[in-house]
N, C-alpha and C positions, 0 to 999 in steps of 0.2 A: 420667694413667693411666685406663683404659679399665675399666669392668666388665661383669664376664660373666654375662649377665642369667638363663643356663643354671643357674650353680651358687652362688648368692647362697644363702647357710642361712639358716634360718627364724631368727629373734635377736627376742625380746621386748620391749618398749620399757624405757630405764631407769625407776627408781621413783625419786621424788621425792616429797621432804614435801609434803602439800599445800597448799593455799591457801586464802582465800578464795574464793568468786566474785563475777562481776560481774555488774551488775545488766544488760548490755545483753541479758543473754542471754534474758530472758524476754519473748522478743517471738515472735507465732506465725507461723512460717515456712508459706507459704499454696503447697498440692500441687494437682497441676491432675489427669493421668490416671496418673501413673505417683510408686510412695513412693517413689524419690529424683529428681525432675526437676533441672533445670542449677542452676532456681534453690536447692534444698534443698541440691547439692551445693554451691553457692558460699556459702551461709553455712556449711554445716558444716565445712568446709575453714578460713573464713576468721574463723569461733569458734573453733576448733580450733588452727591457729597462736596465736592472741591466747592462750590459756589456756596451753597448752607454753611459750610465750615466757615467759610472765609467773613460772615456776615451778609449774604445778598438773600432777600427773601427768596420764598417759592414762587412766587408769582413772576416776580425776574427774572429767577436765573432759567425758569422754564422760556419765557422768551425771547432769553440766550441763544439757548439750546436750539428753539425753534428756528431763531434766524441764522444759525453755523448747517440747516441740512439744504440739500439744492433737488433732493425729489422731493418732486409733490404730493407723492399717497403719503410720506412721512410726515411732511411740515402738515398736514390736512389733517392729520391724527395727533398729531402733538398742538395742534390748536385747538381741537376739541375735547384734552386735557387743561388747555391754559381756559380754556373759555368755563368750563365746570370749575376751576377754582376759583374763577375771578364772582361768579355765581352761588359761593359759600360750599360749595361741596371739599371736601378731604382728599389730599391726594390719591390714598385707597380706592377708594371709592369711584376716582375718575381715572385709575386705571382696570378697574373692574370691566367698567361698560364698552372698556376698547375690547374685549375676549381673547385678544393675545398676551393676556398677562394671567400667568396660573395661581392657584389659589397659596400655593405657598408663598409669592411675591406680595398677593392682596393683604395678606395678614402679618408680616414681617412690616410691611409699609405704613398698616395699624397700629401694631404696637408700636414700633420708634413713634407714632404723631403721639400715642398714645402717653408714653414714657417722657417726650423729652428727646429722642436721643434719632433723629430721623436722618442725621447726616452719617451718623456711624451705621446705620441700617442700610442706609443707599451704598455707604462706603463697603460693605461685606459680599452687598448682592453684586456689585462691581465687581469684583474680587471672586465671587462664585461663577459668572459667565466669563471672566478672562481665564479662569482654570478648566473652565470645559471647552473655550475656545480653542485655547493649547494644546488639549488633550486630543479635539479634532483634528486640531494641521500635524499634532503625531501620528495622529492615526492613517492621513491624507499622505504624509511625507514616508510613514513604513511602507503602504501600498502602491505608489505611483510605480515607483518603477517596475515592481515585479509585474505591475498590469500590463505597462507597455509591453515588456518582453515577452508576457503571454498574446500578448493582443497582434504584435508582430508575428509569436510564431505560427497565431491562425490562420493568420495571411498566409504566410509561406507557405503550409500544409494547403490549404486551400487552392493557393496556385497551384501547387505542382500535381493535384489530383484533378484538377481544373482543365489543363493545361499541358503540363509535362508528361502524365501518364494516357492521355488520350493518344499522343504521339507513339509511345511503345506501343501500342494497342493496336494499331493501324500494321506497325512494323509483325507484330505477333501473327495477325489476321492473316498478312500477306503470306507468311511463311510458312503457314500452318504447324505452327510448333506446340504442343499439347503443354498448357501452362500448370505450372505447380498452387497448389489451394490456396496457400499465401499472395501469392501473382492475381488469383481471383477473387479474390478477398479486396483486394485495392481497386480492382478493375471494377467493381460490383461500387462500390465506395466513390468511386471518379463518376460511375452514371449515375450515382445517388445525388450526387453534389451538382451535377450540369443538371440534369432535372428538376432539382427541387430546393437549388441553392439558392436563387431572390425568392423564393417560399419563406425560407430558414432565414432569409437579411429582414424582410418586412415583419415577420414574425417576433424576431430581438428588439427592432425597432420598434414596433409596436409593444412589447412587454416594458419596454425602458420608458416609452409615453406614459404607460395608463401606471407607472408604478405610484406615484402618489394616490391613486383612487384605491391600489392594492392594499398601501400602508392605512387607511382608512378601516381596512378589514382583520376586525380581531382575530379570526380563525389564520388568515395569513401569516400576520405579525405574532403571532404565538409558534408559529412554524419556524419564520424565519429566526426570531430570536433564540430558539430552543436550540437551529439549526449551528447558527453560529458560533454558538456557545460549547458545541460539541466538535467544533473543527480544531484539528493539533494546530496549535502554536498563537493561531488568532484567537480560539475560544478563551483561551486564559488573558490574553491583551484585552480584549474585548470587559471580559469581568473586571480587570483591572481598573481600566477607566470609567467603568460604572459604580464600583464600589470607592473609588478617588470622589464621584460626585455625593455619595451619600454621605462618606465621612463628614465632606467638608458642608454638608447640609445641614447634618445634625449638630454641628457645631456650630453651624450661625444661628440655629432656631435655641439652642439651647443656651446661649449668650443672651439673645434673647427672651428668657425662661419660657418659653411654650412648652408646656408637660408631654413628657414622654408619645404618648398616644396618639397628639395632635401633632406629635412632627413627625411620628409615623406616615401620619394620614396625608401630609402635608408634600414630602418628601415622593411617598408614591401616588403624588397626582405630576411631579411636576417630573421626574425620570421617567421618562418614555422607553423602557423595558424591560419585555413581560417578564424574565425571569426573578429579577430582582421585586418588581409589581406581587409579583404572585407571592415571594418570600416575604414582603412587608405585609402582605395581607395573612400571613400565617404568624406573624410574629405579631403583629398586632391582636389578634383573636387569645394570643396566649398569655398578652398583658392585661389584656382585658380580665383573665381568667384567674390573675393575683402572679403569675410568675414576672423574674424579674426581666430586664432586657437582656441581658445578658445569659439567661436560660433560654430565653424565647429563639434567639440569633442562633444556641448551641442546635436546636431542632433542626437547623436546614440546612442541607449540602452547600451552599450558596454561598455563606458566611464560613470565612476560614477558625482556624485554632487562634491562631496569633491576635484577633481580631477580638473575638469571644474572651481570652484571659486580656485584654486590654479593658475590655467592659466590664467585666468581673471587676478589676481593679479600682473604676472609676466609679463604681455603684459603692465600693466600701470605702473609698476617699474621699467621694463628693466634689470631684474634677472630672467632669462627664464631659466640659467643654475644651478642657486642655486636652485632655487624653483623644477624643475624636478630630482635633486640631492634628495631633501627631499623627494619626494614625491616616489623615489624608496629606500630610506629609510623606509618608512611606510608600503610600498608594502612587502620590505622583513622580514620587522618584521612581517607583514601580513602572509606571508605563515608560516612562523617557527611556529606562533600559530596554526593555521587551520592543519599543518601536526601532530601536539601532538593531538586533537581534534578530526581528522578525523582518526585516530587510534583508539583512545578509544570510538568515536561513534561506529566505525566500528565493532571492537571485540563482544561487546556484542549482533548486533545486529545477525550476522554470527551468535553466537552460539544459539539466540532465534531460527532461522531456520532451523538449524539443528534440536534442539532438537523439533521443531513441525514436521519434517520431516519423523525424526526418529518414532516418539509415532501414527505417522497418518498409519504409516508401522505394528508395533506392535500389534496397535486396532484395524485393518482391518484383524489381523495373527488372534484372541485371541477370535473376539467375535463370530465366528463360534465355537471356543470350547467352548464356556460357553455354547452355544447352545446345544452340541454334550454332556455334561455332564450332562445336564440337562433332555434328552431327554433315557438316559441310566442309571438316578438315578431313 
């Protein structure tokens, strides 16, 4: 049986004797720019079950939770949760009104009050932000280094066009040696870089500022996303770990029975990217239209084969929820490979370009002396 995400009544959590609590919870949950990031939400979710399970009501174990954080914009938001329950409202509903909880949370939160079953609902979404947290320090750990090494080699380059070739240049001028194009090419490139090199540092620094007011911008985020979707090695990691979060989305809505359409809907309010965005909203028009999911998913480049004949199989078995279980099973072993991979492609190829970078700087310094040696032997 299906529910209707439309007319679900507002229903209070039940009350239960309380408990004690436990000691894990006095650990300080560490917020980066925003009072609830993935990671705030996935211990609170996944303290949250553990205390419901255990017998401690909502109203407790929330001011558990409250008293284990040590910032203030958090404990100042989670008391204006505990204070709406304590005032008859629904958990739902008093994470509605914080606006950093998206519409897929607000309704998974409904139906568990709704069902009975609120600590396995906390325990999933628990369980769905520790898998996208993961998926981020892979994603964090494939990239770090190849960035340093690129980020070093700009220094280098910079120095020595900075720096090193203004010196030959001096030496060149003096000697009146007629320089080869390549020679001029760099020399043109080292006055490019003394002239208008803090232009080119305030201008990065400035784009790295304003980038959060960028991501605000759907025309950007449709660039950027489509962008990096289409780069060798990342574009496919990248899909990886976003279709890892779908899987495992539609398998906790559909645990939950929420019909088809509405975890559609649900799914692409709370993944933040546009290509998958725009694939849900084409796959949803086409359920809408009587096709099944699994025709709807064949329509888009987006969604793989393997993915598609798994859905196939779950619409004629009536295991939509194991089967999308497994299949973000595969996804995440999927990324954990591709981010070992995409590391050691990366490394050596950063250092092939530096060192062509570096030797095209060198050759362009050197063969005007062999010239000037030659020309005085």
């Amino acid at each position: 049986m299906a529910f209707n995400l439309d007319n679900i009544e507002k229903q209070a959590p039940a009350i239960k004797e309380p408990s004690t609590g436990t000691s894990f919870l006095k650990k300080e949950i560490v917020l980066f720019d925003r009072t609830f990031s993935n990671k705030v939400k996935e211990d609170l979710y996944t303290e949250l079950s553990v205390l419901l399970k255990a017998g401690i009501t909502l109203k407790d174990g929330l001011e558990l939770i409250q008293s284990s954080h040590k910032k203030k914009q958090t404990k100042a938001a989670l008391q204006e949760i505990y204070n709406a329950i304590i005032s008859g409202e629904s958990l739902s509903e008093a994470l509605k009104k914080q606006k950093q909880f998206t519409d897929y949370e607000y309704y998974s939160i409904k139906i568990g009050e709704e069902t009975g079953t609120l600590f396995q609902v906390t325990e999933q979404l628990g369980n769905f932000y520790a898998r996208k947290n993961e998926q981020h320090r892979n994603l964090v750990s494939a990239l770090t280094y190849p960035v340093i090494i690129l980020s070093t080699a700009v220094l280098v380059v910079v120095f020595m066009l900075r720096y090193v070739v203004p010196m030959f240049q001096d030496i060149f001028r003096q000697q009146g040696v007629e320089l080869p194009a390549i020679t001029k090419f760099i020399i043109s490139l080292s006055e490019f870089v003394g002239s208008y090199g803090w232009l080119m540092l305030v201008a990065i620094i400035a784009m790295m500022a304003s980038k959060p007011l960028f991501n605000k911008n759907k025309r950007y985020k449709q660039f950027k996303d489509t962008l990096i979707l289409k780069l060798p090695f990342i574009g496919n990691f990248v899909k990886a770990i976003y279709l890892s979060q779908f899987t495992q989305a539609v398998s906790l809505l559909t645990a939950s029975k929420v019909p088809v359409v509405n975890s559609i809907q649900l799914v692409k309010q709370m993944i933040d990217f546009y290509p998958l965005q725009h694939a849900l909203e084409t796959v949803e028009q086409h359920i809408l239209r009587g096709q099944s999911l699994s025709q709807s998913l064949g329509q888009h480049e987006l969604f793989d084969d393997k993915m598609i004949a798994l859905v196939k199989v779950a619409e004629e078995t009536n295991q939509t929820e194991f089967i999308f279980d497994r299949l973000n099973m595969q996804y995440n072993t999927q990324v954990q490979q591709q981010s070992k991979m995409l590391s050691t492609i990366m490394e050596p190829f950063i250092i092939l370009i530096v060192g062509v970078l570096v030797g095209v700087i060198l050759i362009a310094m050197y063969l005007p002396m062999f010239k000037l040696s030659s020309v005085m032997g």
